[in-house]
N, C-alpha and C positions, 0 to 999 in steps of 0.2 A: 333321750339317751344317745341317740346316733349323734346329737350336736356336737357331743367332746369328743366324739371319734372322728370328726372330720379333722383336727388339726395333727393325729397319732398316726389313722392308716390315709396309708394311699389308698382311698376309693378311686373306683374307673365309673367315666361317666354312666356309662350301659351298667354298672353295679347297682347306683341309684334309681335309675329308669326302671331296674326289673323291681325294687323293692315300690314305687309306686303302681306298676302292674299288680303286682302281689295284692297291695293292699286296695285295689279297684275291683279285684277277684273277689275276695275274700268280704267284702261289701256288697258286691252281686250272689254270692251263694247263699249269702245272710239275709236277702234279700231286703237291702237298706240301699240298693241303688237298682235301677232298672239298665238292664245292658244296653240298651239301645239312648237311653241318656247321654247328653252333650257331657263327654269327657271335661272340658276344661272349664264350666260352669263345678263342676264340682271342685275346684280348688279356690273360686270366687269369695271373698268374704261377705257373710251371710246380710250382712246390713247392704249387700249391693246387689241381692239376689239370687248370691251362689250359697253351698253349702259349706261351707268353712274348711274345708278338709287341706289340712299342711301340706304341700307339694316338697318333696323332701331335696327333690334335685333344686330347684328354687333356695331351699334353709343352707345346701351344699355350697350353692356359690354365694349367696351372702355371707355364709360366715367366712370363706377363704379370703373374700375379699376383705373383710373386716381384721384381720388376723395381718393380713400381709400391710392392710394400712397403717396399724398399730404398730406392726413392726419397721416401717418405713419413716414413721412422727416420732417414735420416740427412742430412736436406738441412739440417737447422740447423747439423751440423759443419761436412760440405763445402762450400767456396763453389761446387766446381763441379757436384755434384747438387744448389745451391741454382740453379745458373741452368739447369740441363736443367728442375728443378722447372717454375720460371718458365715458362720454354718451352712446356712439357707443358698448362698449363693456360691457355693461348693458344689452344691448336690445338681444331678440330672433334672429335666427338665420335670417327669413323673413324677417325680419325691419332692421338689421346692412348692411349699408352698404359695412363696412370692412370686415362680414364673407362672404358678398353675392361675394364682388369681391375675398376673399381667393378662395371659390365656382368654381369660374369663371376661374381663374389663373391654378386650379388644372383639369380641366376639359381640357380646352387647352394646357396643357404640360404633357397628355398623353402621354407616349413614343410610337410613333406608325409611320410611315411611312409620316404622312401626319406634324408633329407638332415633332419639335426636341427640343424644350425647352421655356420656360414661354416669352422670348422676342417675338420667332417667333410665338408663341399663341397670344400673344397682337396685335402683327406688322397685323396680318390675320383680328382681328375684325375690323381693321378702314378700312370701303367701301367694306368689304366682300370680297377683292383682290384675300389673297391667296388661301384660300381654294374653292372660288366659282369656279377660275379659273382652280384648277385642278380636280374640278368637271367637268367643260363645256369638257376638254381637254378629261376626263376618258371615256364622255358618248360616248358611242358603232356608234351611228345616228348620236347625235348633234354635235361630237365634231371632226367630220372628217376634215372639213373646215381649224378648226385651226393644226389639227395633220397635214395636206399637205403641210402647208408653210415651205416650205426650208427657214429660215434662214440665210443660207448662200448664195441662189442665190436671194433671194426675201427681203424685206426691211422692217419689221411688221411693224415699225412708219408709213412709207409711203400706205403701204393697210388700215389701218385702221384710214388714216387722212381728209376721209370723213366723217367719226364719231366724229370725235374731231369738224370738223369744224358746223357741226348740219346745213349746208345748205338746206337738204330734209325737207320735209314736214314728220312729225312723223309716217303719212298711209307708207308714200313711204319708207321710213327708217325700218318699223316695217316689211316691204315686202321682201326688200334686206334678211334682216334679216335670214327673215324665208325661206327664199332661199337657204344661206349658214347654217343653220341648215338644211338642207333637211326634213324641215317640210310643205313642198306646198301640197297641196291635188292632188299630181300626182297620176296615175293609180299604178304605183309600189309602193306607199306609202299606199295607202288603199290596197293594195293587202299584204305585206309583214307586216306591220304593224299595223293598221287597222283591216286587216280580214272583210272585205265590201265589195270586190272585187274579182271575179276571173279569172277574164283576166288581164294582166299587160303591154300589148303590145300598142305604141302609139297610142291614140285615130286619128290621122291624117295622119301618114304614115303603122300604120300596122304592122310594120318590127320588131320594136325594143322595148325596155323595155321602160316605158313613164317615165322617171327619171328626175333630174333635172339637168341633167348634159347633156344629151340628150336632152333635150327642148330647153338649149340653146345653144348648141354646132351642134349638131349630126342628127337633125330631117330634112332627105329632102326635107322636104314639107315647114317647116320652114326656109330653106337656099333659096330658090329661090326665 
């Protein structure tokens, strides 16, 4: 629904942003995401280990950008995107959609590490793929899970084809989740990140750091 309203109102970019806040809330009250979950793995497509969810600011500048191309390739055919053209380049800078996407095109093919040129800018806004992904990858906590998989001995399509298939119930899937992000409310999670804690050692065996790799691997008490 929102898609055919990008090209009628003028949306403001903080418009967008607060409608994905909204709908991150509105997913943590439901309790189908855990709060403490890596933000930008949930806009990931699920066959690469995110949860599929549309980043709408991401749908926003793809389609401007799509609009304003359209209307750039083929206004010398049509007489009538020769007079929307017209039009377009009338209007302030807020209201055109052709300055709003020039805007957009320049902003993502900053020369910088992350964006090597206007395609791979564009290519990034459809589903928030590339850049969310080397967000989730970059963050120091959330993104260890996916930094460990060997590629060469391990299979991504096949780890993360419980995701594709969406068989779990949304609680249980938001849990996984927040498991391989090492966002669980373990004792070494409020202790080292948190600060709520100052004891980090298993609440059940004593011994060891209460981690989540320990909980489900390594904890005595839990093995027998």
């Amino acid at each position: 629904m929102l898609r055919y309203s990008f090209s009628i109102i003028n949306w403001r970019t903080e418009e967008i942003k607060k409608i994905d806040r909204k709908t991150r809330k509105m997913l943590t009250v439901y309790e189908t995401r855990q709060p403490k979950a890596d933000t930008d793995r949930l806009h990931v497509k699920r066959k690469e280990g995110g949860r599929g969810l549309v980043q709408i600011e991401a749908v926003y500048k793809a389609e401007i950008i799509n609009i304003a191309e359209y209307l750039n390739t083929n206004y010398k055919e049509d007489q009538f995107v020769n007079i929307v053209k017209s039009h377009e380049s009338t209007q302030p800078n807020i209201s055109s959609i052709i300055k709003t996407a020039a805007k957009i095109t320049e902003e993502l093919s900053q020369p910088n590490e992350k964006s090597d040129g206007k395609q791979d800018g564009i290519q990034q806004t459809e589903g928030g793929l590339g850049e969310c992904v080397k967000k989730w990858i970059n963050t120091v906590m959330h993104g260890q899970y996916i930094r460990n998989i060997d590629r060469q001995l391990i299979s991504e399509e096949d780890t993360s084809i419980w995701l594709s298939k969406g068989d779990l119930k949304a609680e249980t899937e938001s849990e996984i989740v927040a498991a391989q992000d090492q966002a669980l409310q373990t004792k070494y999670y409020a202790t080292k990140i948190l600060n709520t804690e100052t004891d980090r050692k298993c609440r059940l065996c004593q011994q060891f750091d209460e981690t989540r790799d320990h909980i489900i691997l390594a904890c005595p008490i839990l093995a027998k």
